[in-house]
Residue, then its C-alpha position, 0 to 999 in steps of 0.5 A: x948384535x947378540x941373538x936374544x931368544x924370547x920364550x914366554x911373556x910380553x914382559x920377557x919380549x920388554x926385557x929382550x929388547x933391553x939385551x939387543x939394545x945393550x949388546x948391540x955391539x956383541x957378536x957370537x953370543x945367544x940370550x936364552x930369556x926363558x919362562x917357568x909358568x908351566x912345566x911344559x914351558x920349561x921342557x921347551x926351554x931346554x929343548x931350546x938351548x939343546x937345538x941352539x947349542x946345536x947349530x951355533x957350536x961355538x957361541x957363547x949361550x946365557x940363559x936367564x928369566x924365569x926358568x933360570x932364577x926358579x931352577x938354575x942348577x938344572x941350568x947350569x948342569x946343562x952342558x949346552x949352557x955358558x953362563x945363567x942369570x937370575x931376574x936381577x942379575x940379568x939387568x946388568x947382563x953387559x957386566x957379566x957378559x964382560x967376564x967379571x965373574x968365574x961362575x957359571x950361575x949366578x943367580x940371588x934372592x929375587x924376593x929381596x930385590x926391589x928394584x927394576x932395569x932402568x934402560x929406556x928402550x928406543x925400538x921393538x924389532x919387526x913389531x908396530x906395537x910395542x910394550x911398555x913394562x909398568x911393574x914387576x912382580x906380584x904380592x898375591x900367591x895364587x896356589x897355581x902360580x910360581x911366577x912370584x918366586x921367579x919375579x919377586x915382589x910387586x914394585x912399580x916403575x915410576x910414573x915419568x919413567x914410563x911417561x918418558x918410555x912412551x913418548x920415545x917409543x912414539x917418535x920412534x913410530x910406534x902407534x900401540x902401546x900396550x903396558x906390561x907387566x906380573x900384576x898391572x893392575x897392582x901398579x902403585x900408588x894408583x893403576x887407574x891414576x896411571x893411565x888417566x895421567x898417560x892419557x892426559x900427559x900424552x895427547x899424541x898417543x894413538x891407542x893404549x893397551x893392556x895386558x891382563x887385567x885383574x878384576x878384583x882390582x878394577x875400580x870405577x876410576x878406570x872404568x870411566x876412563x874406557x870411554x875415551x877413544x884411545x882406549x881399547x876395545x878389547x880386555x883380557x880379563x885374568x879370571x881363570x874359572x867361573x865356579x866361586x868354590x874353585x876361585x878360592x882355591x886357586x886365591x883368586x880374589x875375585x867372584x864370578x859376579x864380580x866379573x860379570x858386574x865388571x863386563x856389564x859396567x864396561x859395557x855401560x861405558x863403552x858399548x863396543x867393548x869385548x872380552x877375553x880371559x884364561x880359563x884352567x880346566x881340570x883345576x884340582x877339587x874341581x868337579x863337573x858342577x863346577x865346570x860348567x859354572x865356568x861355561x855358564x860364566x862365559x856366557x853369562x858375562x859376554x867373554x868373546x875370547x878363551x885361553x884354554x889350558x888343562x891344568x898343569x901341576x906346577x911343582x913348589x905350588x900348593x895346588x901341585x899337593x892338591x886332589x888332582x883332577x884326572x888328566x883326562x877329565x882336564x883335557x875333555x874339560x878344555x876340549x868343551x870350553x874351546x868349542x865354546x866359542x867355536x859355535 
């Protein structure tokens, strides 16, 4: 079997699985899938690919994902690597691993590409959960965020596709699915019409999960729908900060009492429920006044769990050529909101 090694999201843990399935049958032969969401993340990506050239002198070493469709020159450059892939490329991996091509990147318009890889996969190797991609890319610039440009466009899988995914997935023995994906909650036509037919579809499902759910697109449909039993107790909230000012620089489109409304009427329908969100410190323009409206918003909307991360300039994004805030002041600021919940 082909090593795969997954850097990143659960969308690239989706994707890899897809690799070891299809190359079952290879030997010798690594898959980098890499992740571009940070400049530190793409710093450990080659430092990856140097430590596996390393100790496997003579495999033949692919790098695709994120990282390799935003910068595959930098990839190709590199004398550790064999051969890069783009997001689109990579979903006929096998053709290119058979040598029909002689470049040594290859790497097209994602932005073109409406798409996805069809495969249906039967396993996740050494997980009991397993995730299940619903849409890729994402339409919304958020000013911090690359992913896009790395992703493409929004386009979603086709409802029985996914029912199909879900329930091969459970004969396998899997007992949590979580659906994935850029932006789900952008899935088409209907997100909330999605799981409510999941649900109905699937009586046998156990349990459903989520990834990151956007609050500005959270209607009253899927609300109501938390109050079934197989649904979780637990959201992850894509927020990012709790200062209004802040939040329409980054694009976001959402306020901070729309997302306390929606902890709030959650909790209305399901009184267990927690929550948890990433938060960016130190994001450009962002003064001490509006810090501490993102540490009075965890608590004025119940959030349970922090991702923390200091701001980190991520080049070709328009926040990079933004007032930026001292490195310093962004680590102090992630410091605080961390001890937030350490109390």
């Amino acid at each position: 079997m082909a090593n795969v090694v997954t850097l990143g999201c659960r969308i690239n843990t989706f994707e890899s699985e897809i690799f070891k399935e299809k190359l079952a049958h290879l030997d010798n032969v690594i898959i980098v899938n890499t992740c571009a969401v940070t400049g530190e993340a793409e710093r450990q990506c080659r430092q990856t690919i140097r430590k596996l050239r390393k100790e496997n002198p003579q495999a033949k070493i692919i790098v695709t994902g994120c990282a390799a469709q935003i910068a595959p020159q930098k990839y190709a450059a590199m004398d550790e690597v064999d051969l890069v892939l783009g997001n689109k490329e990579k979903t006929e991996i096998e053709k290119y691993i058979n040598g029909e091509v002689s470049e040594k990147s290859v790497v097209g318009d994602i932005l073109s590409y409406d798409d996805y890889d069809k495969y249906v996969i039967t396993s996740f190797e050494g997980r009991q959960k397993a995730f299940v991609q619903i849409q890729q890319g994402c339409d919304h610039r958020c000013t911090y965020c690359i992913i896009p440009y790395a992703r493409g466009n929004n386009r979603s899988v086709e409802k029985d596709r996914i029912i199909k995914q879900i329930c091969e997935l459970l004969s396998n023995g899997f007992e949590e699915i979580c659906l994935t994906g850029v932006d789900i909650c952008s899935y088409q036509p209907s997100f909330s019409d999605l799981v409510e037919s999941i649900l109905n579809e699937i009586p046998e499902l156990p349990h459903l999960q989520f990834g990151s759910l956007d609050p500005a697109a959270i209607d009253e449909k899927f609300i109501n729908l938390t109050a079934d039993p197989r649904m979780p107790d637990h959201y992850h909230l894509s927020i990012q900060a709790g200062d209004n000012l802040v939040l329409k620089r980054m694009r976001r489109r959402h306020l901070r009492e729309d997302v306390i409304a929606l902890c709030h009427n959650i909790r209305k329908v399901r009184p267990q429920a927690t929550f948890g969100s990433d938060f960016i410190c130190g994001f450009p323009t962002e003064t001490e006044e509006a810090f501490e409206n993102t540490c009075k918003l965890i608590d004025e909307a119940g959030i349970d769990k922090l991702h923390v991360f200091p701001y980190s300039e991520r080049s070709g994004t328009p926040a990079s050529l933004m007032p930026q805030v001292p490195v310093e002041d962004r680590k102090r600021r992630a410091k605080i909101l961390r001890a937030k919940r350490e109390e």
